[in-house]
N, C-alpha and C positions, 0 to 999 in steps of 0.2 A: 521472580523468586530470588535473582542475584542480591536486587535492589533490596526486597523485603528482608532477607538475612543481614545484611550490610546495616541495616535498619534497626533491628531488633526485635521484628515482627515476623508471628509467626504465617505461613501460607498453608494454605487447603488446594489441590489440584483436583480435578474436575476430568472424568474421562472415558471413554469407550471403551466396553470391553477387546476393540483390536488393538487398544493404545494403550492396556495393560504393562507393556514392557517401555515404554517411553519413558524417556532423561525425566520430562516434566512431573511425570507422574512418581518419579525416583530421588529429586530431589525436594519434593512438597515435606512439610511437617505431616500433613495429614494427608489421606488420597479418598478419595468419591466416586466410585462407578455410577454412571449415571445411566448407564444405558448401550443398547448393541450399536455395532459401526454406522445405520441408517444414521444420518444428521439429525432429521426432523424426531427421531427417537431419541436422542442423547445430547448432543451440544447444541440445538434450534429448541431444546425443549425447556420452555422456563421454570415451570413448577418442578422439576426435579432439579435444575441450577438451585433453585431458589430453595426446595428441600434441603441439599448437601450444604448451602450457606448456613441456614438456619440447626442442622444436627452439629455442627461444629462451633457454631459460636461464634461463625465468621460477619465484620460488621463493615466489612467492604468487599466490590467483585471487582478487579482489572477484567475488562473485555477484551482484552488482547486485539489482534486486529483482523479475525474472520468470525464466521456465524452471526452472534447475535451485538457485536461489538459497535453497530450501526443503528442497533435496532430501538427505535423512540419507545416502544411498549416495553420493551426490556429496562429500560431506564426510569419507565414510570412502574414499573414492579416492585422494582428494586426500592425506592422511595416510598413505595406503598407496604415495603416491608421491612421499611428502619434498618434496608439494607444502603450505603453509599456505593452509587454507583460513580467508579472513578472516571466521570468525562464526565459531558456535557447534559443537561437536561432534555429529558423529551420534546419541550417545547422546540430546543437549542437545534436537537437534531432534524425535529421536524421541518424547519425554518432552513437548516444547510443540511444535513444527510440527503433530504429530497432532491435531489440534483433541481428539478421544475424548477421547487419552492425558492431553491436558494439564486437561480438566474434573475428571479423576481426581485429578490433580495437585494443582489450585487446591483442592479441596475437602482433599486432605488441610493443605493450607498455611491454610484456614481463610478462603481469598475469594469472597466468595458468588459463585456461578452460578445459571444459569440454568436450572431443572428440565427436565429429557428422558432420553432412553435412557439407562443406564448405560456400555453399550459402543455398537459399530455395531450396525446396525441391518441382517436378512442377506434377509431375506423380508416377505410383505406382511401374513402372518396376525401378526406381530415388530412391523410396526412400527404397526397398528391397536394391536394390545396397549398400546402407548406410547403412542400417540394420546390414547387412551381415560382411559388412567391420569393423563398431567399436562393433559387438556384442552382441545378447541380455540379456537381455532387453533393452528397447529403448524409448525413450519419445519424444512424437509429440507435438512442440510447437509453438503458434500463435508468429511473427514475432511483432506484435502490441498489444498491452494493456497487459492486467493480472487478476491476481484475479482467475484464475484457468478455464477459461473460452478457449475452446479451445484447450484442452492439453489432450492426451491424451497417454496412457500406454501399450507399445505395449509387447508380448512374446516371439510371434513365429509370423514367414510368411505369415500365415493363416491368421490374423488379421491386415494386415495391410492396406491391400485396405479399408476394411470397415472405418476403424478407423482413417483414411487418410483422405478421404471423409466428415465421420465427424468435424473431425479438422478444415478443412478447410471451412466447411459452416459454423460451431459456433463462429470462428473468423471474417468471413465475415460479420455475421450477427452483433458481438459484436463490433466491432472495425473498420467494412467497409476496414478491408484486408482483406483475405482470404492465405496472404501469410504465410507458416508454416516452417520449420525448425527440423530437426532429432537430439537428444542427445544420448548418454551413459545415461542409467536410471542407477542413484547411488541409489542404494539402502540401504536404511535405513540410511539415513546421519543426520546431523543437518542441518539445515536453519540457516546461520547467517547474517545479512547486517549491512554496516559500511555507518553512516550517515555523509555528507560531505555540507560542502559551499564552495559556489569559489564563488570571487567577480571580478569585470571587470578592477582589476587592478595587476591580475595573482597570488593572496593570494587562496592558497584553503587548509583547514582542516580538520578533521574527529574527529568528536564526538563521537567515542567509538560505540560499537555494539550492535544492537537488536538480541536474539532469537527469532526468529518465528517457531521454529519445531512442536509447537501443530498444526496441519494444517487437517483439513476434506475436504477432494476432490481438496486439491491445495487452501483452502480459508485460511488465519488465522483465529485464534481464541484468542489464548493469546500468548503475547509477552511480552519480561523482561530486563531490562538492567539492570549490563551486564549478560555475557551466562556463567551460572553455569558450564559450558565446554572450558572458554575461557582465556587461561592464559596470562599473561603481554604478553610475548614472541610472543604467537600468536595475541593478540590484536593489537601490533607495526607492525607483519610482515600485516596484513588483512588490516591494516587503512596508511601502506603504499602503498601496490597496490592501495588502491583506490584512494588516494590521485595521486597516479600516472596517473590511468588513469583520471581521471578528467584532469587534467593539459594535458594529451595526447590530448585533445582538445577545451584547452583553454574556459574549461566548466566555465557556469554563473550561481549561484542560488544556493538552494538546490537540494540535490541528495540523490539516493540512490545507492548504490554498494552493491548486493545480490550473496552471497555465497552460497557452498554449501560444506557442511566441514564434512569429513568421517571420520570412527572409527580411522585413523590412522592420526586424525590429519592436516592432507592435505585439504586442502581448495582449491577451483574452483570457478571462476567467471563464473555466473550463466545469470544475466542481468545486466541493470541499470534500475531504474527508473527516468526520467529525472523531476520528480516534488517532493511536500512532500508526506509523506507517511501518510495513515491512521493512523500509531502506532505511528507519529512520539513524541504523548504526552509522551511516558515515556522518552525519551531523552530529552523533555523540562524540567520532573520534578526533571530527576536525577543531568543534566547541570544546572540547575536553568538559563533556555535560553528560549526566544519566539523566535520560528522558522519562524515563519511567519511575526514576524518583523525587522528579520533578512532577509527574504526575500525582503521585502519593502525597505530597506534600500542600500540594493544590487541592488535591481532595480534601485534605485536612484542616484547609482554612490555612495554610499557608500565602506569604506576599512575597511577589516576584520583585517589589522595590528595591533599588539598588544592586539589584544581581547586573552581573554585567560578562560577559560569555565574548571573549576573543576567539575569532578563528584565527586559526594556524594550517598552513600546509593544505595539503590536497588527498583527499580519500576516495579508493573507487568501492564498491560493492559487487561481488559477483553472485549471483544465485545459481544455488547449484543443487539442479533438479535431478530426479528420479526419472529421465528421459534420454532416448536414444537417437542422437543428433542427425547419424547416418541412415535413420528410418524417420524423416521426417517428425522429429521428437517425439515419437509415440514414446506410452509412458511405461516403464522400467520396474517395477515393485519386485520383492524379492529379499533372499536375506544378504546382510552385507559382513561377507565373510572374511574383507580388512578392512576398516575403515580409519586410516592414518592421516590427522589434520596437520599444516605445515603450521609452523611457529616463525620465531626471531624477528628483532625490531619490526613495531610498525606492522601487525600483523595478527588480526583478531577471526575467532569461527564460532559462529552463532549456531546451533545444532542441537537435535534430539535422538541426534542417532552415537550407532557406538559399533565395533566387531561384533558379529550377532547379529543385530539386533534386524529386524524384518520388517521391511518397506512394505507399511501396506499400499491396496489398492484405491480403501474409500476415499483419501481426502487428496486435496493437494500435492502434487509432485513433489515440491521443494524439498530437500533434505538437508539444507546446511545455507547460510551468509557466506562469505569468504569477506572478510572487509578489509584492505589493506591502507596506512598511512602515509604520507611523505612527502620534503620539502616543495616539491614539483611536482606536477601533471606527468611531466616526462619519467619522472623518480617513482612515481605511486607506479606507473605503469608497468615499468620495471621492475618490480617489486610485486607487481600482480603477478608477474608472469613466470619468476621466481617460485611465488608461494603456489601457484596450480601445480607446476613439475612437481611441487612435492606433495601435494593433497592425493593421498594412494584411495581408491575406492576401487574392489573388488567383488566380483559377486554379482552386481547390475551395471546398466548402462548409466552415464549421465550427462553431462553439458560440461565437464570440463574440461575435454579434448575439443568443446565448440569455442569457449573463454578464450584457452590456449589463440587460438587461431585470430579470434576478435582481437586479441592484446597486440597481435604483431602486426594487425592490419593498417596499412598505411593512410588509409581512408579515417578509419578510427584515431591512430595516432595523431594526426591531423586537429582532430578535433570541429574537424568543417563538415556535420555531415547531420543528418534528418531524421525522420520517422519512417521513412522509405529504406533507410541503412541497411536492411537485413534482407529488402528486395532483391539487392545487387551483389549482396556477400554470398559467396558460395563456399560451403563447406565440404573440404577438401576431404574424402575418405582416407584413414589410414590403415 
């Protein structure tokens, strides 16, 4: 909506009746109840999406980046109804949104992955077979959506029916696949993704890498660009696979291309995601780039020729959840009766909240970005830890008395550290 006012174009907002009182729904031109807080009733429901487009006159949908923002059918709707849907084509997502499809993909385009099943994985005597063959450990993962929803960490043989079982109902339940897929569990690696545009007249790019390896249960938490682990050398080879694969399929929009980069260096393609990405602010703030009017413009038959996008400086992202760090983040919903974000240089807060305004229960935790700039790794960090002392949030619990603590950790300040980080971190009660 920033982007679309900036623009000249008007927005329509889409929403639940719990999300009545939200910023999105308050700074739209137009607002659309679409339906009660259940998902599959309101934001997973197409034909009343597709209703609210159509009663307003709207001739494009941004899928932001949950519910149906991944979803191939929704993008063949959309085009079935002379609505533009701003990503990629059905075909597009079906080829990389499929985590499976897109393994196929990458290996035919020549970017290494990560050994496991060949296709999904449909039974338990299937996926021992898999097990057995690339070795354990092994990690069970949902073929659709993310966010850590679905995956799970398997040993030994003993644990794989159960945790098969599971996989497959909480992907079901999250994302209405149930379809899962077997890896090589790399353990203790880095998370690294290379953000890319392609536009529809065969230009596609890559803005340099996010770390994501702070990660609790497969969720992020904080991301940085670039990765304290990530040299020129590897930066070129990471952000030309992805550039590859994108072009492997004449991809449209932004992306994402999610690595997985071990102690020696070596890097594996992990997924795609075919939308933007939650983190994607700190690649806006280091690119001095709007992603999402960059998207707009790509929908529009816009060319990415001759655009040319310098990083500068070092940007971290905190996420800052509706969770209670001291009760093993259980989640926090509630009304938030200060809600006071920090400012001054180098210093941005992405958010739908406000004093008031009431944390629901249905969706996502998350209630706020924190994303901070600056010349240095060492400077952003300082600077992070600056702007949480002053992000006041009263009324519920959250994670940034957890941030707080990450920022000072020496382990983290270091910058030497894994997907395992949060094993050995311990959060100090105050």
């Amino acid at each position: 909506m920033h982007a679309c006012r900036e623009m000249g174009i008007a927005s329509v907002a889409v929403y639940s009746t719990v999300d009545v009182d939200s910023l999105h729904v308050k700074y739209a031109d137009e607002a659309v109840c679409i339906g009660p807080p259940l998902s599959r009733e309101s934001y997973l429901n197409m034909p009343r999406i597709i209703a609210a487009a159509e009663v307003t006159n709207a001739d494009a949908i941004h899928p932001g980046y949950g519910f149906l923002a991944e979803n191939a059918d929704f993008s063949d709707v959309c085009h079935s109804s002379n609505i533009k849907f701003i990503g990629p084509s059905a075909e597009m997502i079906n080829q990389m949104g499929d985590k499976n499809t897109a393994k196929a993909t990458m290996i035919a385009a020549g970017v290494p992955v990560v050994p496991g099943s060949p296709g999904l994985v449909e039974d338990v005597a299937h996926a021992i077979e898999i097990a057995k063959k690339v070795g354990y450990p092994v990690i069970i993962k949902p073929t659709a959506g993310g966010g850590g929803k679905g995956m799970r960490v398997v040993h030994e043989e003993s644990q794989i029916e159960k945790n098969l079982k599971t996989a497959q109902n909480e992907a079901g339940m999250a994302f209405g696949n149930s379809g899962v897929y077997i890896e090589k569990y790399l353990e203790n690696p880095r998370h690294i993704e290379i953000q890319i545009l392609a536009d529809q007249h065969g230009n596609v790019i890559h803005l340099g890498e996010r770390d994501c390896t702070v990660q609790r249960r497969h969720q992020k938490l904080i991301e940085e660009t670039p990765s304290p682990v990530v040299s020129e050398e590897l930066r070129a080879e990471m952000g030309a696979a992805a550039v590859a694969a994108a072009k492997a399929i004449n991809y449209e929009g932004a992306g994402t291309i999610e690595f997985l980069v071990d102690k020696h260096k070596k890097f594996y393609f992990m997924e795609m995601n075919t939308r933007i990405q939650v983190e994607h602010p700190v690649t806006e703030q280091r690119y001095d780039v709007d992603l999402v009017r960059e998207q707009i413009l790509i929908a529009a038959g816009g060319s990415l020729a001759g655009k040319n996008f310098v990083p500068r400086g070092h940007s971290i992202e905190c996420r800052i959840n509706a969770e209670d760090p001291e009760h093993a983040f259980r989640p926090s919903p509630g009304e938030l009766q200060v809600f006071h974000t920090p400012g001054g240089p180098g210093v941005r807060v992405d958010s739908h909240c406000y004093a008031s305004y009431v944390v629901p229960s249905n969706y996502d935790s998350m209630i706020g970005k924190l994303i901070v700039t600056a010349h240095t790794r060492e400077e952003a960090i300082a600077r992070m830890s600056r702007a949480l002392d002053e992000f006041i949030v009263v009324g519920i619990k959250t994670t940034i008395p957890f941030h707080k603590q990450v920022m000072h950790d020496p382990v983290f300040q270091s910058g030497d550290f894994d997907t395992s980080f949060l094993e050995s971190f311990r959060f100090e009660k105050k």
